[in-house]
N, C-alpha and C positions, 0 to 999 in steps of 0.2 A: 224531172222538171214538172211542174204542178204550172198548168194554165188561171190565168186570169181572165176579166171577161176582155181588155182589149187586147189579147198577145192574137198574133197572129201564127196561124198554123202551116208549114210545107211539107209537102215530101219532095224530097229532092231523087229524083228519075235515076236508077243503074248511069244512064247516059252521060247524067251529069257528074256525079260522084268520079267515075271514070274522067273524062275529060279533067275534072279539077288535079286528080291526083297523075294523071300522064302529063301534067303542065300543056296541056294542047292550047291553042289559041284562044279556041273558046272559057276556057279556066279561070278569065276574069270574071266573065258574067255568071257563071256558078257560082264563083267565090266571092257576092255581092251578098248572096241568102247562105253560104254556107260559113261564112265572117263573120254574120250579123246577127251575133247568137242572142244578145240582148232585146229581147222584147217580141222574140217568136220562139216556136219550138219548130223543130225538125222532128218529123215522125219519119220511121225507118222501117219498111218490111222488110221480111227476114230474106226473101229475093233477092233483093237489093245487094245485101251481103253476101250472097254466093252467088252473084253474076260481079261485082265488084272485085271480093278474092279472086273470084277465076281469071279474069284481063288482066287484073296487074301481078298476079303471079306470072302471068304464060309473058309477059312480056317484061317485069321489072324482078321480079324471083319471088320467093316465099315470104323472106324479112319483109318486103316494102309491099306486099299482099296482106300481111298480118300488122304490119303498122297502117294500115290505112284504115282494117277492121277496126281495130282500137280505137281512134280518133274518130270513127260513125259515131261506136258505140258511147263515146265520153263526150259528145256534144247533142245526142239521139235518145228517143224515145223509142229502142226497138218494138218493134210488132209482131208477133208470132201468128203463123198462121195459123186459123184455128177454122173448123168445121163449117162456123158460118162463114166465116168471110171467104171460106175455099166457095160456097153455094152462091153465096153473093157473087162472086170473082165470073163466076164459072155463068150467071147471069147477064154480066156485063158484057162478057165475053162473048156470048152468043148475040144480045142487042146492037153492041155498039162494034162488033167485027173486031175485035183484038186478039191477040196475042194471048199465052195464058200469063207471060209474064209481067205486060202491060197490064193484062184485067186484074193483077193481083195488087200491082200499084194502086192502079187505081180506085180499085173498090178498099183498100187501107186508107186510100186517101178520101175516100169519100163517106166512111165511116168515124175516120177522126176530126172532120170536117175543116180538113185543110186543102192547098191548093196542093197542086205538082207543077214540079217546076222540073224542063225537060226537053229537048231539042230530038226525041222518037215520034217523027213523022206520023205514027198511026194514033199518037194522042192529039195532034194537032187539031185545035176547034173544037175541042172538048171543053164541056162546061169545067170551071175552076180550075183549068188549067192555063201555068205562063211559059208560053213557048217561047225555046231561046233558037233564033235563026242560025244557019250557020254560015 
């Protein structure tokens, strides 16, 4: 996916991805940005996808773990993690009091200058992020 200057950018949160794909309650409001492939991009760190496999495998098995991978990856802009953004990650981390898995969200997300969209408490009221309540 190649950006324009008006598309809009997300990363959509472990939290969310999950919820959409356990059909949980909340699976509407994720599946507002995660439907709405026209006219944003979804950026995807590689986190993302092995805290994703992991819940819906230990809970739905391997096939619907590895089709849910596929479907990130074919509407995604995965992200690899790479040396800066582990130092960047690892900076947020210490600043803003997170998680290493949240600071890896989030310094992806703040390097492709897109929002997170995410219902994990420890991002809440964080700059360019849209929190989904639960």
């Amino acid at each position: 996916m190649t950006m324009t200057g008006s598309e809009e950018r997300f990363v959509i949160d472990s939290c969310g991805w999950i919820e959409y794909f356990l059909d949980s309650p909340q699976a509407p409001r994720y599946a507002e940005f995660i439907e709405k492939v026209k006219g944003m991009t979804i950026i995807c760190p590689t986190i993302v996808l092995f805290e994703v496999y992991k819940r819906v495998k230990s809970i739905n098995g391997e096939d619907e773990a590895l089709k849910a991978v596929v479907f990130i990856k074919s509407i995604s802009e995965v992200v690899p993690l790479t040396e800066t953004l582990s130092l960047s990650a690892a900076d947020i981390s210490l600043s803003e009091s997170l998680h290493m898995a949240d600071s890896l969200i989030y310094a992806t997300a703040m390097e492709s200058k897109a929002k997170v969209i995410t219902g994990d408490i420890g991002l809440k009221n964080k700059r360019d992020v849209i929190f989904i309540e639960k």
